[in-house]
C-alpha positions as semicolon CSV with decimal commas, in nm:
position;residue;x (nm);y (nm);z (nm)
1;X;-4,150;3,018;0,021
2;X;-3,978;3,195;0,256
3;X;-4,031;3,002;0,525
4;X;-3,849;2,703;0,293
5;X;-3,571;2,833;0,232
6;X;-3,439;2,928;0,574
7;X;-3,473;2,599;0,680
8;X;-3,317;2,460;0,403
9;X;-2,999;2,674;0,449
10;X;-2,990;2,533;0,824
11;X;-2,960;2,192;0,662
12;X;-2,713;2,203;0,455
13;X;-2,483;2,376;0,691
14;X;-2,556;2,091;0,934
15;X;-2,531;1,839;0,663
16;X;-2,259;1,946;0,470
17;X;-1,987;2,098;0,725
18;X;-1,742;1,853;0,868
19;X;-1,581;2,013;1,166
20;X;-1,214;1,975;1,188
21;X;-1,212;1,785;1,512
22;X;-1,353;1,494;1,293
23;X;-1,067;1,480;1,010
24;X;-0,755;1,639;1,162
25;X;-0,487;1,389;1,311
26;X;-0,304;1,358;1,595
27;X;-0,495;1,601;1,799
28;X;-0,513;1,685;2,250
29;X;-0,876;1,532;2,275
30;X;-0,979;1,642;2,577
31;X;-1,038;1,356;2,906
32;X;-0,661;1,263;2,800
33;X;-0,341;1,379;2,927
34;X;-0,181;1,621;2,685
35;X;0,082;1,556;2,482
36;X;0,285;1,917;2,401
37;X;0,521;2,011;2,122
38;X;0,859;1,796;2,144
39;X;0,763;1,610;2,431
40;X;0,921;1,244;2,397
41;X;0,659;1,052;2,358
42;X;0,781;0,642;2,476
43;X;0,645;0,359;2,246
44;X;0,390;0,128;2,418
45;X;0,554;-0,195;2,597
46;X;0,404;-0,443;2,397
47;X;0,437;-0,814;2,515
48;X;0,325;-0,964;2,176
49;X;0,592;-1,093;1,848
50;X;0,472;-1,166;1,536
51;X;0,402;-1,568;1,501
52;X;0,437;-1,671;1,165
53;X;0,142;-1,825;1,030
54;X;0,076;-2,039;0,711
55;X;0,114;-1,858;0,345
56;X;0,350;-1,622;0,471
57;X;0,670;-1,556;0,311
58;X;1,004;-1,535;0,481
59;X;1,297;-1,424;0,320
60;X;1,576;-1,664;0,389
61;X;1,960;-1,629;0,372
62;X;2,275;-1,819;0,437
63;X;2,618;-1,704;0,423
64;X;2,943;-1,944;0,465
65;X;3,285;-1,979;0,373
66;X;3,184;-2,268;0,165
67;X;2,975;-2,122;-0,112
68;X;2,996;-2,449;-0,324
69;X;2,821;-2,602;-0,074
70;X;2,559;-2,378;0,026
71;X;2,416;-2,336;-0,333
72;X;2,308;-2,672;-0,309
73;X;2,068;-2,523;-0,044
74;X;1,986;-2,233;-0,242
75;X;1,746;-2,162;-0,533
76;X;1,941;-1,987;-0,761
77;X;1,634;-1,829;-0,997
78;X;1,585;-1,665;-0,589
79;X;1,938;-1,575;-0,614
80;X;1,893;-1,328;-0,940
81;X;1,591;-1,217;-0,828
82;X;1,806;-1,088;-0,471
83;X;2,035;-0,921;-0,684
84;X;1,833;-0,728;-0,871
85;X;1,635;-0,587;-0,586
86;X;1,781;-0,237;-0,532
87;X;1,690;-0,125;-0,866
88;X;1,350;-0,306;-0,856
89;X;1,004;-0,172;-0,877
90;X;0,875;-0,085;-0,554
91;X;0,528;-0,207;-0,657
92;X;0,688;-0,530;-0,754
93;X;0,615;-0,812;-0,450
94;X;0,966;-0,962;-0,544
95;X;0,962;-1,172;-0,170
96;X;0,706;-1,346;-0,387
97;X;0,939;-1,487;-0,627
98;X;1,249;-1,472;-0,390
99;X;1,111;-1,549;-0,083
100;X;0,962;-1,871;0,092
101;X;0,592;-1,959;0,107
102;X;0,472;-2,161;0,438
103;X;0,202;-2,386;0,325
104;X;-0,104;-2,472;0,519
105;X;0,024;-2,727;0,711
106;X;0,309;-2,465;0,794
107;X;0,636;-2,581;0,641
108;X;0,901;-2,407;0,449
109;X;1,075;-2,584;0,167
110;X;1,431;-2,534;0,142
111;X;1,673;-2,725;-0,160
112;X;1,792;-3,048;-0,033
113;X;1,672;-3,043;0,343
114;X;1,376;-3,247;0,473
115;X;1,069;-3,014;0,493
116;X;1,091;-2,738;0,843
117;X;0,793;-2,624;1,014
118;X;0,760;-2,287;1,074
119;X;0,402;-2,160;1,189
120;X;0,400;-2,078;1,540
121;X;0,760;-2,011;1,579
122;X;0,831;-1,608;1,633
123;X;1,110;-1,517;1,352
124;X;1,401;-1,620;1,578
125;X;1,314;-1,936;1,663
126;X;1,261;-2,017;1,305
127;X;1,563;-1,871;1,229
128;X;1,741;-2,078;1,495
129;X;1,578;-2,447;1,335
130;X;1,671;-2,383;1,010
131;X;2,030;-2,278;1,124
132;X;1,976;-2,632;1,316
133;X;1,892;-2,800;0,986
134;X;2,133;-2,670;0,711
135;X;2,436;-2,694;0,977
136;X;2,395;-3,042;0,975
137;X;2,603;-3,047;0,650
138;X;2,898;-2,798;0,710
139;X;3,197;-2,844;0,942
140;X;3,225;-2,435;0,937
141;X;2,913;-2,252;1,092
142;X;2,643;-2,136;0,887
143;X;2,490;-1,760;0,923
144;X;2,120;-1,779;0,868
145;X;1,935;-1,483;0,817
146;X;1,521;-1,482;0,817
147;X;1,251;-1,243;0,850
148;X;0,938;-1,227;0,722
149;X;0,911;-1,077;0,346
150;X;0,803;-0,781;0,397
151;X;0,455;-0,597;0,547
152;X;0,135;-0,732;0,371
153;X;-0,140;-0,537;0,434
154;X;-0,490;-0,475;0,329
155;X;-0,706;-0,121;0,311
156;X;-1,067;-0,085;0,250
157;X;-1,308;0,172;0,277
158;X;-1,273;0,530;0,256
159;X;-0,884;0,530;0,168
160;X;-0,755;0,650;-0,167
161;X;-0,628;0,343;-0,289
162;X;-0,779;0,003;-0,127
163;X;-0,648;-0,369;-0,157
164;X;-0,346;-0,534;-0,083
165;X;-0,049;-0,386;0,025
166;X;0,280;-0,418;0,071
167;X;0,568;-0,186;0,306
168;X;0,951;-0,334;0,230
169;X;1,051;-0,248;0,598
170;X;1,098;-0,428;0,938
171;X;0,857;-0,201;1,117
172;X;0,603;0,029;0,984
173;X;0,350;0,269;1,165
174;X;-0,014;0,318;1,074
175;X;0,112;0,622;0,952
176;X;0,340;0,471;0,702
177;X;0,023;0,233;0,575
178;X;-0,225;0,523;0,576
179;X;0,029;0,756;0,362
180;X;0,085;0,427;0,133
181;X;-0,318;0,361;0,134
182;X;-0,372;0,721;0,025
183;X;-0,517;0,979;0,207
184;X;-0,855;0,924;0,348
185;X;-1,154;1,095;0,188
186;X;-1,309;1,358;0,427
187;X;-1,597;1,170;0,404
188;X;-1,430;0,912;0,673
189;X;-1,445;0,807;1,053
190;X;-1,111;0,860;1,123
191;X;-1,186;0,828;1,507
192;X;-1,298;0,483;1,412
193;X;-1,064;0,275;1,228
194;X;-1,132;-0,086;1,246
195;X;-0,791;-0,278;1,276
196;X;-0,846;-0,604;1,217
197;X;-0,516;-0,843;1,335
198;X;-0,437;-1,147;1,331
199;X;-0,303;-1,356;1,628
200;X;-0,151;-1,719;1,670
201;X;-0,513;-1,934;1,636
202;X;-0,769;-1,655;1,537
203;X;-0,817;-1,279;1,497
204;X;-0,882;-0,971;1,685
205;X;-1,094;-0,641;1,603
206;X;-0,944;-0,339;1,726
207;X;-1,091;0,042;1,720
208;X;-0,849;0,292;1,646
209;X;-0,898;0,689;1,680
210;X;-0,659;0,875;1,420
211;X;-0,767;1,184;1,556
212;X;-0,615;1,139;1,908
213;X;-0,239;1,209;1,977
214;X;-0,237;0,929;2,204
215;X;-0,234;0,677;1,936
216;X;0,158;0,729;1,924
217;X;0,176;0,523;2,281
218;X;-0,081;0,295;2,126
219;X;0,035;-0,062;2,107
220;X;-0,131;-0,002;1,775
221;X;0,066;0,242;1,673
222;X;0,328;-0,021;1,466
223;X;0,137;-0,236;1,204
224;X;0,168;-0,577;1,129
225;X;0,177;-0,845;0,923
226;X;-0,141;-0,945;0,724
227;X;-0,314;-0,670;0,979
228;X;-0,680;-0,507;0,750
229;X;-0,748;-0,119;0,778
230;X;-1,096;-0,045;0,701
231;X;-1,232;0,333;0,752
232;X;-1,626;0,366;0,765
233;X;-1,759;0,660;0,591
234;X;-1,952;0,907;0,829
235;X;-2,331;0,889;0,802
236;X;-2,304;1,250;0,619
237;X;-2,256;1,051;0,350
238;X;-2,591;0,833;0,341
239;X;-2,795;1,190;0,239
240;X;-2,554;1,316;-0,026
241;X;-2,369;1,600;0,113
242;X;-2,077;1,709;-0,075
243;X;-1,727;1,645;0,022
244;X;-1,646;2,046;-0,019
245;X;-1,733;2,351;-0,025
246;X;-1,846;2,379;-0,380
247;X;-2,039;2,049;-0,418
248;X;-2,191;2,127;-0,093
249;X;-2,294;2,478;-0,278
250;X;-2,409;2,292;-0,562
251;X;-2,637;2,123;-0,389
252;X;-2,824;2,384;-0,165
253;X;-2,844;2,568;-0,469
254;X;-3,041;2,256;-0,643
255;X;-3,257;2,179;-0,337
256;X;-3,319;2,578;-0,346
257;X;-3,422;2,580;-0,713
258;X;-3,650;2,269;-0,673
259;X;-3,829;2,392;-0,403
260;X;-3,895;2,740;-0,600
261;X;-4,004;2,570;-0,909
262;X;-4,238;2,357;-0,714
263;X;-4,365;2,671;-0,510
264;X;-4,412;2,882;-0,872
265;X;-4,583;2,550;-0,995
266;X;-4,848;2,570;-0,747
267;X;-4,919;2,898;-0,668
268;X;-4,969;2,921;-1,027
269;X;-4,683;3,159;-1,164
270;X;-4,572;2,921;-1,415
């Protein structure tokens, strides 16, 4: 018996003890450079802009001196919703009901104006046909604003909270996603998170390491729109180690009492 239970012990320490290498964030992994304490650390130069793509939703503005005329471009149920947006609920996706939706063929509807085509066009260019398009009808320029409606992401996985998401900013960082996800159970691969993106035509996988404190230079390092998180779970997990300390306990002490019970059972002292 004995003989068991040393073993046994040497198992669940294996088994059940997560070192911190594998969960803590923004570490000095060594084979990279280090990055010290207040060192400036320069975002990555990243060549790529955010194409729109069909069944996103921009937010679109106009402001004139002729406001007669421009609510005949407006939708003024969009209007009230606008209004009422600094006291909204922040779980509320109110670009949904204020916003524009591109279809699939990739066209915007706007009051009154033929139908504008959108997908493919970064968020100036758009901005610069629809200016194109509603100036048409006012001898004083039009100011168009338009942006996409906000950060739509998805989580699965080991985060706290998985599905859809949304961040009301112009730029977000993985960070700002993860903190929105929920934290990660320890239980996850956090030097392999699967960013899945998509790109003008088709979609990219990326691997991300959370653990390593070069992801701030990362081109990564800035989410975007309609990007997918998804954390694996460590293959701890697959032989029902406990998260902590005290389920871990729990179950050496089960395996332990088990394996007496079935030792007592057959040397006959039951």
């Amino acid at each position: 018996m004995k003989r068991l239970v040393f073993p046994v012990l040497i198992f669940i320490s294996i088994t059940s003890c997560i070192s911190n290498k594998r969960i803590n964030y923004l570490q000095n992994l060594e084979g990279n450079e280090p990055i010290e304490m207040d060192e400036f650390i320069p975002f990555a130069d990243v060549e790529y802009e955010y194409i729109l793509q069909p069944y996103d939703i921009v937010d679109v503005d106009f402001a004139s001196s002729n406001e007669d005329l421009l609510k005949a471009f407006q939708y003024q149920g969009a209007n009230a919703v606008r209004t009422s947006r600094a006291g909204g609920n922040g779980n509320m996706d109110i670009f949904y009901f204020s916003g524009y939706s591109i279809d699939k063929d990739g066209y915007i509807q706007i009051p009154n104006l033929d139908p504008i085509k959108i997908a493919g066009l970064t968020e100036i260019e758009a901005r610069n046909m629809v200016q194109e398009a509603i100036g048409f009808y006012f001898k004083d320029e039009v100011q168009v604003k338009l942006r996409i409606g906000g950060i739509r992401f998805t989580t699965l996985g080991e985060f706290s909270n998985v599905g859809p998401k949304m961040i009301l900013k112009n730029r977000a960082t993985i960070f700002d996603a993860i903190s929105i996800a929920g934290e990660s159970s320890i239980l996850a691969r956090k030097n392999e998170l699967f960013l899945i993106r998509q790109y003008d035509g088709g979609t990219k996988i990326h691997q991300i390491n959370l653990n390593d404190r070069q992801l701030l230079a990362s081109p990564y390092y800035f989410i975007q729109p309609n990007d997918i998180l998804y954390l694996q779970p460590m293959n701890i997990r697959q032989i029902g180690s406990g998260e902590n300390l005290t389920g871990s306990l729990q179950l050496g002490v089960s395996i332990i009492t088990a394996l007496m019970f079935l030792y007592g059972i057959t040397s006959g002292l039951f």
